[in-house]
RORO-341299 format. One record per residue (C-alpha): x, y, z. Coordinates in Angstrom, 3 decimals, always signed. Example, Ala and Ser with C-alpha at 12.3 -4.5 7.8 and 13.67 -1.06 7.14 Angstrom:
! RORO-341299
+----------+----------+----------+
!        x !        y !        z !
+----------+----------+----------+
!  +12.300 !   -4.500 !   +7.800 !
!  +13.670 !   -1.060 !   +7.140 !
+----------+----------+----------+
END
This chain:
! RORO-341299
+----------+----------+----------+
!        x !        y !        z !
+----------+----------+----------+
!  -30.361 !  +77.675 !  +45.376 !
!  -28.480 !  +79.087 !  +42.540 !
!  -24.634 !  +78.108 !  +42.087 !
!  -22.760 !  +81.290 !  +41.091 !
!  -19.223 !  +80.812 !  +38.690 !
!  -17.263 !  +83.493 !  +40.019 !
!  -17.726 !  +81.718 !  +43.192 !
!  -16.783 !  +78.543 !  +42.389 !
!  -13.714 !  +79.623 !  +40.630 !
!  -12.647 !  +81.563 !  +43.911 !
!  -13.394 !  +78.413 !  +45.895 !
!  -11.962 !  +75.897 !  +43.420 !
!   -8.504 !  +78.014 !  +42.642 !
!   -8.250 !  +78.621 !  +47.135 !
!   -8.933 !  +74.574 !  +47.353 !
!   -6.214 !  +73.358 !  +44.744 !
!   -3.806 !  +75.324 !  +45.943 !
!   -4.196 !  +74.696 !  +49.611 !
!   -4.670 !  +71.057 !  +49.283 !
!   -1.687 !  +70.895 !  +46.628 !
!   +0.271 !  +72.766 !  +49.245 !
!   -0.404 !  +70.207 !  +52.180 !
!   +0.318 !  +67.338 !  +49.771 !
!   +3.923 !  +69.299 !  +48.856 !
!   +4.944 !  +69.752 !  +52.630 !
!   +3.867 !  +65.989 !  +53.715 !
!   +5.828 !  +64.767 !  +50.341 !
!   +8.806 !  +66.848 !  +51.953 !
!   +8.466 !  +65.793 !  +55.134 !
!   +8.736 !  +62.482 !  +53.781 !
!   +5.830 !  +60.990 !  +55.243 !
!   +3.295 !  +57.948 !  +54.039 !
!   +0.851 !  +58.447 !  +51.313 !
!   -1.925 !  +57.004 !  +54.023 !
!   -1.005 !  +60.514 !  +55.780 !
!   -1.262 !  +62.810 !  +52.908 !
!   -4.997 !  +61.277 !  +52.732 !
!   -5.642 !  +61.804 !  +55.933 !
!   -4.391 !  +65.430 !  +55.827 !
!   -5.907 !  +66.781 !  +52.274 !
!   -9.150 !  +65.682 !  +53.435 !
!   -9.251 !  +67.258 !  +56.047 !
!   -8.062 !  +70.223 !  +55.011 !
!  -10.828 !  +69.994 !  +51.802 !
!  -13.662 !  +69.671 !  +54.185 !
!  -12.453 !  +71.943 !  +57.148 !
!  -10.578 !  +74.785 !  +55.336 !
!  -13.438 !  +74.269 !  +52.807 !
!  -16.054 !  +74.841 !  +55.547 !
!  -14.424 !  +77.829 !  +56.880 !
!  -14.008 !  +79.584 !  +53.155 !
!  -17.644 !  +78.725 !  +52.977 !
!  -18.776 !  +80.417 !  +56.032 !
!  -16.805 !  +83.274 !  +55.766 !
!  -17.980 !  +83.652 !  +51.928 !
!  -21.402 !  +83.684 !  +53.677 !
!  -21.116 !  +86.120 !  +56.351 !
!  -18.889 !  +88.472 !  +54.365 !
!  -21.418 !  +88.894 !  +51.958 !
!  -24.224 !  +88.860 !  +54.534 !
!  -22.630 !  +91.800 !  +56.324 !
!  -22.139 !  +93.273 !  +52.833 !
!  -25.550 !  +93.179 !  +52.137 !
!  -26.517 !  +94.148 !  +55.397 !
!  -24.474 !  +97.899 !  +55.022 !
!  -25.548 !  +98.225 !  +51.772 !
!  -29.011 !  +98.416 !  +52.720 !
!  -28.663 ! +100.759 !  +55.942 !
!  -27.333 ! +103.155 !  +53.534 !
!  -30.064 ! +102.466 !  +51.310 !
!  -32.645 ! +103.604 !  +54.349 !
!  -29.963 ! +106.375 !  +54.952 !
!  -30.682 ! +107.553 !  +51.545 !
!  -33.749 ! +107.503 !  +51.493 !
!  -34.274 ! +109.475 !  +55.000 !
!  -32.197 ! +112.407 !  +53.374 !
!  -34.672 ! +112.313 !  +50.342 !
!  -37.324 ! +112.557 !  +52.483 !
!  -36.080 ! +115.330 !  +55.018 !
!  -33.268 ! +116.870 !  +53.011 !
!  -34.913 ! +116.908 !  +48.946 !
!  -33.202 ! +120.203 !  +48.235 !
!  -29.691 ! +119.712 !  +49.619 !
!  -30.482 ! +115.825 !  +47.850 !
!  -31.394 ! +117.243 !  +44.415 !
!  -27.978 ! +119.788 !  +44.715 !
!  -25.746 ! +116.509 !  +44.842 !
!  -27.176 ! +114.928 !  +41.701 !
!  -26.848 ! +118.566 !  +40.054 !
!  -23.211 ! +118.569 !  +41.298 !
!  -22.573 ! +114.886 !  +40.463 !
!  -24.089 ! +115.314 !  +36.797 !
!  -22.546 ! +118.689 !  +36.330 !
!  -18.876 ! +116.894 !  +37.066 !
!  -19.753 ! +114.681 !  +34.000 !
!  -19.853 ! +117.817 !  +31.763 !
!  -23.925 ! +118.733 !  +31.556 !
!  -24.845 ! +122.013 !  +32.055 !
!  -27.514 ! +124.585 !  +31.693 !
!  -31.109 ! +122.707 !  +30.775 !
!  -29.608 ! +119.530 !  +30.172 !
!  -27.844 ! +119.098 !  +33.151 !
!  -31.407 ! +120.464 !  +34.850 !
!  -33.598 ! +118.056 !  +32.826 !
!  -31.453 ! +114.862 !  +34.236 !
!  -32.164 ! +116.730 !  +37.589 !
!  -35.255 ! +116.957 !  +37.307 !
!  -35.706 ! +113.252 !  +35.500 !
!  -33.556 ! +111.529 !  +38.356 !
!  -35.870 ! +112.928 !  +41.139 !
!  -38.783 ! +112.430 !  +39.852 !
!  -39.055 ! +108.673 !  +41.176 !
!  -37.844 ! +108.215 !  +44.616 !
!  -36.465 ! +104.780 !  +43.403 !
!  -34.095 ! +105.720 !  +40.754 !
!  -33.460 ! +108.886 !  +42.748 !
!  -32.268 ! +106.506 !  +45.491 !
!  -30.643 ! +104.163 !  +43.529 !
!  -28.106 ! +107.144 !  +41.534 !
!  -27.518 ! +108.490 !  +44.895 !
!  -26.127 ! +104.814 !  +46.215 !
!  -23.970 ! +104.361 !  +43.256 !
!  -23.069 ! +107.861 !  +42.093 !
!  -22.665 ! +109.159 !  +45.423 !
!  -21.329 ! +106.118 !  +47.551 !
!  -20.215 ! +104.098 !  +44.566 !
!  -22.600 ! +101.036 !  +45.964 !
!  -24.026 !  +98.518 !  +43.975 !
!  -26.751 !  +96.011 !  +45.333 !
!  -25.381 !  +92.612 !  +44.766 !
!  -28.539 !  +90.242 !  +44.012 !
!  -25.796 !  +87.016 !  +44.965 !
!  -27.412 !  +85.097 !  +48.152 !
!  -25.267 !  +84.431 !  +50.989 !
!  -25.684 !  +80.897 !  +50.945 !
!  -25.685 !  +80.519 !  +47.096 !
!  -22.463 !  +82.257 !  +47.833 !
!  -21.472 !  +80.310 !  +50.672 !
!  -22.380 !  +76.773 !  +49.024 !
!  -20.496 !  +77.810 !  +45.133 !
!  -17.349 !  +78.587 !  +47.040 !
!  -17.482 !  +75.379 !  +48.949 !
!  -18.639 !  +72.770 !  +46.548 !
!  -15.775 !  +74.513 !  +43.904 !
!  -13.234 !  +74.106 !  +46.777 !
!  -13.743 !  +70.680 !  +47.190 !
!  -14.422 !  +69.544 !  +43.421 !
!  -11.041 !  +71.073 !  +41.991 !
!   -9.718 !  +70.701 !  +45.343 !
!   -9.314 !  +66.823 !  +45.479 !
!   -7.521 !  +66.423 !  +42.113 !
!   -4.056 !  +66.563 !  +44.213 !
!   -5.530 !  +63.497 !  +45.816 !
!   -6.448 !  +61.551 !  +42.913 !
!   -3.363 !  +59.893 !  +42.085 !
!   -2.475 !  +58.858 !  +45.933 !
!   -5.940 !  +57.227 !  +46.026 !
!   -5.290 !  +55.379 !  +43.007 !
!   -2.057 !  +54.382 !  +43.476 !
!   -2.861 !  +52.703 !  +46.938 !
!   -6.164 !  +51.554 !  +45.956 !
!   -4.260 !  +49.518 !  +43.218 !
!   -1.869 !  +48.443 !  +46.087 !
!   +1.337 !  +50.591 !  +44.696 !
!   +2.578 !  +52.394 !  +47.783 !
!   +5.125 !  +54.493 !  +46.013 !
!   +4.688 !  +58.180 !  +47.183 !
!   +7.225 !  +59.610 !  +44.393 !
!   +5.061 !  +58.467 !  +41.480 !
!   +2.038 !  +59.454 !  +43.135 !
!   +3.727 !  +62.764 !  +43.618 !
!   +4.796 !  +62.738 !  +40.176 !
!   +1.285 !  +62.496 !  +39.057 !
!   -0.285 !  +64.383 !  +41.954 !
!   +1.897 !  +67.741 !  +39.996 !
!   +1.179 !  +67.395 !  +36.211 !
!   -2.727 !  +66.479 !  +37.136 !
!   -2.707 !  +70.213 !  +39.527 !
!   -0.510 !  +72.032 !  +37.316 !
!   -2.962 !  +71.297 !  +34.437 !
!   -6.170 !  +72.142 !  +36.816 !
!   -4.413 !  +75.309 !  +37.644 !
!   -4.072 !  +76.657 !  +34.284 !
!   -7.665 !  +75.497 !  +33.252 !
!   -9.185 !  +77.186 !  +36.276 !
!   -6.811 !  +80.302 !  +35.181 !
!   -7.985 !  +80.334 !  +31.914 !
!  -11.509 !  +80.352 !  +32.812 !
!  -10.824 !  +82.418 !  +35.540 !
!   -9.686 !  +84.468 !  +32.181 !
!  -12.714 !  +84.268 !  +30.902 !
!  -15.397 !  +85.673 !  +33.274 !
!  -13.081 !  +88.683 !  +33.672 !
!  -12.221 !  +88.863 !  +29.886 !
!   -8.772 !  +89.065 !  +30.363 !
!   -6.286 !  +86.934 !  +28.489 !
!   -7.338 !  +82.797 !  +29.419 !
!   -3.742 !  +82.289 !  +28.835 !
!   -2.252 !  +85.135 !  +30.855 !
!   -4.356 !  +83.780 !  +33.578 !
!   -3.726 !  +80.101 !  +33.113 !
!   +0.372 !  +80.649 !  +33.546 !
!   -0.559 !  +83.526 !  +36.590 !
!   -2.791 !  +80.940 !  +38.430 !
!   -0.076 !  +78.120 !  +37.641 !
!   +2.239 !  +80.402 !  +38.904 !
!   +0.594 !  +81.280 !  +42.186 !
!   -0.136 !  +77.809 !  +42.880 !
!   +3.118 !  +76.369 !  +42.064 !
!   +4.953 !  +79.239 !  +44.053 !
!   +2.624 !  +77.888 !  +47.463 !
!   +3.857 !  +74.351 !  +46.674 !
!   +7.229 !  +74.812 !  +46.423 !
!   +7.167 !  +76.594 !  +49.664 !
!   +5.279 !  +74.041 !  +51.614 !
!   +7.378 !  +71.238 !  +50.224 !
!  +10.718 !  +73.335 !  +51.358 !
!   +8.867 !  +73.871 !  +55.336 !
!   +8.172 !  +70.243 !  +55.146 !
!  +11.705 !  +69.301 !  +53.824 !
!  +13.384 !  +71.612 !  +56.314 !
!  +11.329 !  +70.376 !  +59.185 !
!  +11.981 !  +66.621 !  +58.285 !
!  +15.507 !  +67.648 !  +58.242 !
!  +15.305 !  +69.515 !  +61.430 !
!  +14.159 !  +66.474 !  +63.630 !
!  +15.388 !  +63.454 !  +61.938 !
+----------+----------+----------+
END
């Protein structure tokens, strides 16, 4: 099993921001830290599970197209070479060859069934293989859900393991301990897509403050609504 990054960061950005969420609209709702527990955790293991599995069939069903249009391919290689080898001229001729260049590359590209395949699938169909395992998949997104996920819980589970049962402060440091993992998963969110780390940092803070403030507003409304 191989644990892929871009992945993780998916999972880990989803899980802090849902969890962070949950812990806004309980805070809102004015409700015990005991029950913030109870609901982050189960939203890090069951929303977590579900990102997971649909991270794995997603890519599974991915993988699965990608290769009947691979056989597909290869079929109209096999029974349609001339029509085959007039879409590679076509596609190479759009790039601006011509004359015996552009009849070389022909001739080069369809000269090993492979490569020939392999233009036609990204040229043609703009597909590229992805050499990512389902369940690598599956497992990165979950265990980064879960790891970055939990550090809106922290603070609660400190603060009542130490016997202070103040949900404010725990709130208080529940928000400057997320806000900081937002921008560091931004930044190295950043990173892999060599963009600007601290464009993304302040995005992905952004994002993930915007879904807080919303669920602690529900959560304030609805404790309003049926006090």
């Amino acid at each position: 099993m191989k644990l892929h990054f871009e992945d993780f960061i998916y999972g880990s950005i989803d899980g802090s921001v849902t969890t962070f969420a949950i812990v806004a609209g309980v805070i809102g709702a004015s409700l015990s830290p005991g029950i913030i527990l109870i609901l982050g955790f189960g939203n890090l293991f069951a929303d977590g599970f579900a990102m997971a599995a649909g991270s794995y069939h997603a890519s599974k069903a991915r993988n699965q197209f990608i290769e009947m249009k691979r056989k597909q391919e290869e079929w109209e290689i096999d029974n349609m070479a001339e029509q085959e080898k007039d879409e590679i001229r076509e596609i190479y001729k759009k790039k601006g060859f011509k004359d015996e260049l552009l009849e070389e590359i022909v001739k080069t590209i369809t000269s090993k069934r492979k490569v020939w395949v392999d233009t036609m699938m990204r040229e043609e169909l703009g597909l590229i293989e992805d050499e990512k395992e389902p369940f690598d998949s599956s497992v990165s997104t979950f265990v980064g859900f879960n790891l970055i996920g939990v550090i809106p819980l922290i603070p609660f589970m400190i603060l009542i393991f130490m016997g202070i049962n103040t949900t404010s402060e725990s709130f208080v440091y529940s928000v400057i301990s997320v806000m900081i993992a937002f921008f560091l998963v931004g930044m190295i969110k950043g990173k892999i897509v060599k963009k600007s780390k601290i464009k993304s940092g302040f995005y992905t803070l952004i994002i993930g403050g915007i879904a807080a403030l919303v669920a602690y507003f529900v959560g304030y409304g609805l404790h309003f609504l049926v006090s």
